[in-house]
C-alpha positions as CSV (number, residue, x, y, z in Angstrom):
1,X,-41.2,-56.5,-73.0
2,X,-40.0,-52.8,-74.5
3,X,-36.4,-51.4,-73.4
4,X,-38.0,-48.8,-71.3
5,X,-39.7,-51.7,-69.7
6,X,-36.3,-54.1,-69.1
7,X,-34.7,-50.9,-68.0
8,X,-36.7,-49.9,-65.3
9,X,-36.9,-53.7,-63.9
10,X,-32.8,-53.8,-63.8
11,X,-32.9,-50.3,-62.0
12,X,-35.6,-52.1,-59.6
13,X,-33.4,-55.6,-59.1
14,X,-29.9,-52.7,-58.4
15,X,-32.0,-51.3,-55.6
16,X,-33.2,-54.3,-53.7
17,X,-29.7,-55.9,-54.2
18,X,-27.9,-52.6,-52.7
19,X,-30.6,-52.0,-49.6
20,X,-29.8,-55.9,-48.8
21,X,-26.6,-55.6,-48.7
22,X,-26.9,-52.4,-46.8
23,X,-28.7,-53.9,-44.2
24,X,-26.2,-57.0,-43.8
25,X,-23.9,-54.2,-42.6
26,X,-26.1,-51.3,-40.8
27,X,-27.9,-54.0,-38.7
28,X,-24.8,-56.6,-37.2
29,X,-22.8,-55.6,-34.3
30,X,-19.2,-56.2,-34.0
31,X,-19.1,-55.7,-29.9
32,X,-16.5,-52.2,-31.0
33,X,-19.1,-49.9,-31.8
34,X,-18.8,-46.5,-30.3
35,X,-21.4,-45.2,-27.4
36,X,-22.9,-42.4,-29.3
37,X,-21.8,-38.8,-28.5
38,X,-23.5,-36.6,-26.5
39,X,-23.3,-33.2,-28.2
40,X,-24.5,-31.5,-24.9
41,X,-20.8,-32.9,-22.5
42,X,-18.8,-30.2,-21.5
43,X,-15.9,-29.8,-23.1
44,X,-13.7,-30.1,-20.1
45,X,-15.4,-33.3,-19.7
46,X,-14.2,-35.2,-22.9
47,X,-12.0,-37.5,-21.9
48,X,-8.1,-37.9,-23.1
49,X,-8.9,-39.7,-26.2
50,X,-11.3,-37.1,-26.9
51,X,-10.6,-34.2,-30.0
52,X,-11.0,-31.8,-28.1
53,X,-8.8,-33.1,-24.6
54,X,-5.6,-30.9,-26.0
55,X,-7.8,-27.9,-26.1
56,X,-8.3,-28.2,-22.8
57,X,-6.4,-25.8,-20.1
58,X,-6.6,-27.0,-16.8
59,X,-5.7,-24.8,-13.9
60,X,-3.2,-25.7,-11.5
61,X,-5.0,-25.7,-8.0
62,X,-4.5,-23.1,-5.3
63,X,-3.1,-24.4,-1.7
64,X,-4.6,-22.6,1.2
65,X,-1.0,-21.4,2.0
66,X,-0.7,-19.5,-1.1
67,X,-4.4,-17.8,-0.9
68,X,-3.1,-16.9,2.5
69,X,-0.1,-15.1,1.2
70,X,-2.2,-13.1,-1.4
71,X,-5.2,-12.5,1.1
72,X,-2.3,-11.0,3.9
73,X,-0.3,-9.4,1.2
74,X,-1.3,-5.6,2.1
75,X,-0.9,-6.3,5.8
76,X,2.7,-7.7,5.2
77,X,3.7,-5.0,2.7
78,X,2.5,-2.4,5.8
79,X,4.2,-3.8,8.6
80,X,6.6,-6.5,8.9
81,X,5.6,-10.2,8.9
82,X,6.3,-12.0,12.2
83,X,5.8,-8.5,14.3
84,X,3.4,-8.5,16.9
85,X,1.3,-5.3,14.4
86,X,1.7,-7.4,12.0
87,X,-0.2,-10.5,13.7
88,X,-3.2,-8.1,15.1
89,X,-3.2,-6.5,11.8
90,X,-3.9,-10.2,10.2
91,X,-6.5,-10.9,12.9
92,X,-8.4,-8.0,12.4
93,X,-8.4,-8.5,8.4
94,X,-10.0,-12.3,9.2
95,X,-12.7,-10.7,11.5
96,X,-13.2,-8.0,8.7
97,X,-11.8,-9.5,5.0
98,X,-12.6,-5.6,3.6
99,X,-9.5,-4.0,5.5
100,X,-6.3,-2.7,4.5
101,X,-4.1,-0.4,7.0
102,X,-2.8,1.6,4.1
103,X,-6.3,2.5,3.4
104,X,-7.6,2.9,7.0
105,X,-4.3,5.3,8.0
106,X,-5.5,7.5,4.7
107,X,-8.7,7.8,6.0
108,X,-7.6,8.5,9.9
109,X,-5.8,11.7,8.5
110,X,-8.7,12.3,6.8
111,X,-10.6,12.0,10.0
112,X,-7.9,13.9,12.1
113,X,-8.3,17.2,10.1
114,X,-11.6,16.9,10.4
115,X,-12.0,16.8,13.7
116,X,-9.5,19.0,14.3
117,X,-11.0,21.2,12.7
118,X,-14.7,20.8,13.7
119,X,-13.7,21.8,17.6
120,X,-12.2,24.5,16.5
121,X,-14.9,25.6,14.7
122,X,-17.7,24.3,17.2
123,X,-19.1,22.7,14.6
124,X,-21.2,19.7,17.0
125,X,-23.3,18.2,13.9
126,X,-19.5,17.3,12.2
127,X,-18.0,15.9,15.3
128,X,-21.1,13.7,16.3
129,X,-21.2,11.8,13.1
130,X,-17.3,10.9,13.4
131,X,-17.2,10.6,17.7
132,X,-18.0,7.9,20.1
133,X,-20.7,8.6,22.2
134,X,-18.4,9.3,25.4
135,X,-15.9,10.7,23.1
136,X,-18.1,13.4,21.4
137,X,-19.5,14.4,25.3
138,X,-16.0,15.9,26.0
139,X,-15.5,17.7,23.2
140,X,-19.1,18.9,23.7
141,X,-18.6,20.0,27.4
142,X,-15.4,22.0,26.1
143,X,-17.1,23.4,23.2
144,X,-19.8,24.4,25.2
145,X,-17.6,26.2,28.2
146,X,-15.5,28.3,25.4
147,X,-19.1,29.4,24.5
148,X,-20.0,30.1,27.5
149,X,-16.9,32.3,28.2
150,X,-16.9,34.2,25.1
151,X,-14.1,33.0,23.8
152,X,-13.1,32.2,19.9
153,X,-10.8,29.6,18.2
154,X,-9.1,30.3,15.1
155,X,-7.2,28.0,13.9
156,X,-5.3,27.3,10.4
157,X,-4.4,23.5,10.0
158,X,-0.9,23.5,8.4
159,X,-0.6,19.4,7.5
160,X,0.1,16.4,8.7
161,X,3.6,15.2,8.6
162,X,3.7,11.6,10.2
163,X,1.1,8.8,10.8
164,X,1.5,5.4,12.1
165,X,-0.5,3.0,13.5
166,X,1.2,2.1,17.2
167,X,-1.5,-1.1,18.4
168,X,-4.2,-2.8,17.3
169,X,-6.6,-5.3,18.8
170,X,-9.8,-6.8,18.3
171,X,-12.3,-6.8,21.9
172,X,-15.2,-8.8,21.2
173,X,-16.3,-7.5,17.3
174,X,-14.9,-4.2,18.2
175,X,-12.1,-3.4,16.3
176,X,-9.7,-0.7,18.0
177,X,-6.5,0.8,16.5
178,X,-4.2,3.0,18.2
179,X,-2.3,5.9,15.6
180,X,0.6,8.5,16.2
181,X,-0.6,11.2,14.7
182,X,2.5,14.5,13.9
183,X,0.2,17.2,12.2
184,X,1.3,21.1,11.8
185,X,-1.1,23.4,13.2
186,X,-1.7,27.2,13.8
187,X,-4.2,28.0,16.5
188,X,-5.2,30.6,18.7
189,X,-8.0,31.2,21.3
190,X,-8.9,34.5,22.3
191,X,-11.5,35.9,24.8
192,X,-14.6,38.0,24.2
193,X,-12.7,40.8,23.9
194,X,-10.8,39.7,21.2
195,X,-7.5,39.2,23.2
196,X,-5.1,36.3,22.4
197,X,-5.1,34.0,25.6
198,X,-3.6,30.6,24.4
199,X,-1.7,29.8,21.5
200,X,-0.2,30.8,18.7
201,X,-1.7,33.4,15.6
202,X,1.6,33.5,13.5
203,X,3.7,30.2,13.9
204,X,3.1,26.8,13.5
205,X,3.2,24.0,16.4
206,X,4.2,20.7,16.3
207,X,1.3,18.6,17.8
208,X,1.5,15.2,18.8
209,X,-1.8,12.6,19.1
210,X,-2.1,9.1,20.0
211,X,-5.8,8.7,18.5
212,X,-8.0,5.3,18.9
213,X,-10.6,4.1,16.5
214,X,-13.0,1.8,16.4
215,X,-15.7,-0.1,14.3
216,X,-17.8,-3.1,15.0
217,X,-17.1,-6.1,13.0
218,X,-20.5,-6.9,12.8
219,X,-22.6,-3.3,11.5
220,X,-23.0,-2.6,8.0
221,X,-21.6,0.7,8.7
222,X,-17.9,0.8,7.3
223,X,-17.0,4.0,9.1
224,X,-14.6,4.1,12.3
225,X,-15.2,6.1,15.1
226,X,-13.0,8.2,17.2
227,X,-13.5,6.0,20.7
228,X,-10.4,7.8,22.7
229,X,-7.9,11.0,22.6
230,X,-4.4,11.4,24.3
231,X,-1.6,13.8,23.6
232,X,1.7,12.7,23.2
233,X,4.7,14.9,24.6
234,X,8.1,14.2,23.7
């Protein structure tokens, strides 16, 4: 036998000693082995002994009394908590989760010069899109009787210096609130021949309004109408 011979036969007997010996070890169970990992578990699901459990943040849990707080936040910031505004505010905001007063009273001054406005102007197309039905018929039968009489309105509206929201309730899925309404207006009416006969063409009034709107909980529309009109004298 050459040496290249006796070499390769040692190299042969090394490898069949070392897979032996391997496979005393690889194949016997000791009862501690290890579940294999699953490389597709969540991380949040490792458990504590787990590398990765300090990595993981868990959130503290949210009681219903402190999602209540942040959901009713607006309506306690507007008016006072334990008020009877503030309950019917908090009702309406559970039959309707989009409102906020703050934003509602913006838009009803919106609204109010609007309106205001539109009458003066006879402007019928404006007024129907923002009036109730029964609503927009009176202003309607007065629009059309100035008409019919000749007579003009011009009118300048100056601002609006207070608005508050007096009541609120909900009737059915209607939603109605009541607002006080302080604006500063110039107006005047005159007749066909041009001759002041109501009002004021140089100074500013005071007016006063208690205004009610209303929207249906339940229609996709977001916009509130103007269901009722009363002046307020002090």
């Amino acid at each position: 036998m050459g040496s290249n011979d006796f070499i390769t036969l040692f190299f042969l007997v090394a490898a069949v000693l070392i897979f032996l010996q391997l496979r005393s070890v690889l194949g016997r169970r000791t009862g501690n082995e290890k579940p294999p990992r699953d490389l597709y578990t969540p991380r949040d699901a490792a458990g504590p002994d787990s590398p990765d459990a300090g990595k993981v943040v868990t959130l503290p849990r949210r009681d219903a009394s402190a999602e209540e707080d942040d959901r009713f936040a607006a309506i306690d910031a507007f008016a006072p908590a334990g008020t009877s505004l503030n309950e019917s505010l908090r009702e309406i905001n559970k039959a309707d989760a989009s409102f906020d007063p703050k934003e509602f009273v913006n838009g009803a001054r919106m609204a109010y010069e609007m309106i205001v406005m539109a009458f003066a102007d006879g402007d019928r197309k404006t007024l129907k899109n923002l009036l109730s039905r029964e609503v927009y018929d009176g202003f309607d039968a007065a629009i059309t009787d100035r008409e019919s009489k000749g007579e003009t309105v011009k009118s300048t509206f100056v601002g609006i210096d207070k608005t508050e929201i007096t009541s609120a309730e909900i009737k059915a899925t209607e939603v109605q609130i009541t607002v006080r309404i302080v604006s500063q207006l110039i107006s005047a009416t005159y007749d066909k021949a041009d001759k002041l006969i109501d009002g004021d063409a140089e100074n500013v009034a005071e007016v006063n309004d208690l205004w009610t709107f209303a929207r249906d909980t339940r229609s996709r529309d977001p916009n509130w109408k103007l269901v009722a009109t009363e002046s307020e004298h002090e």
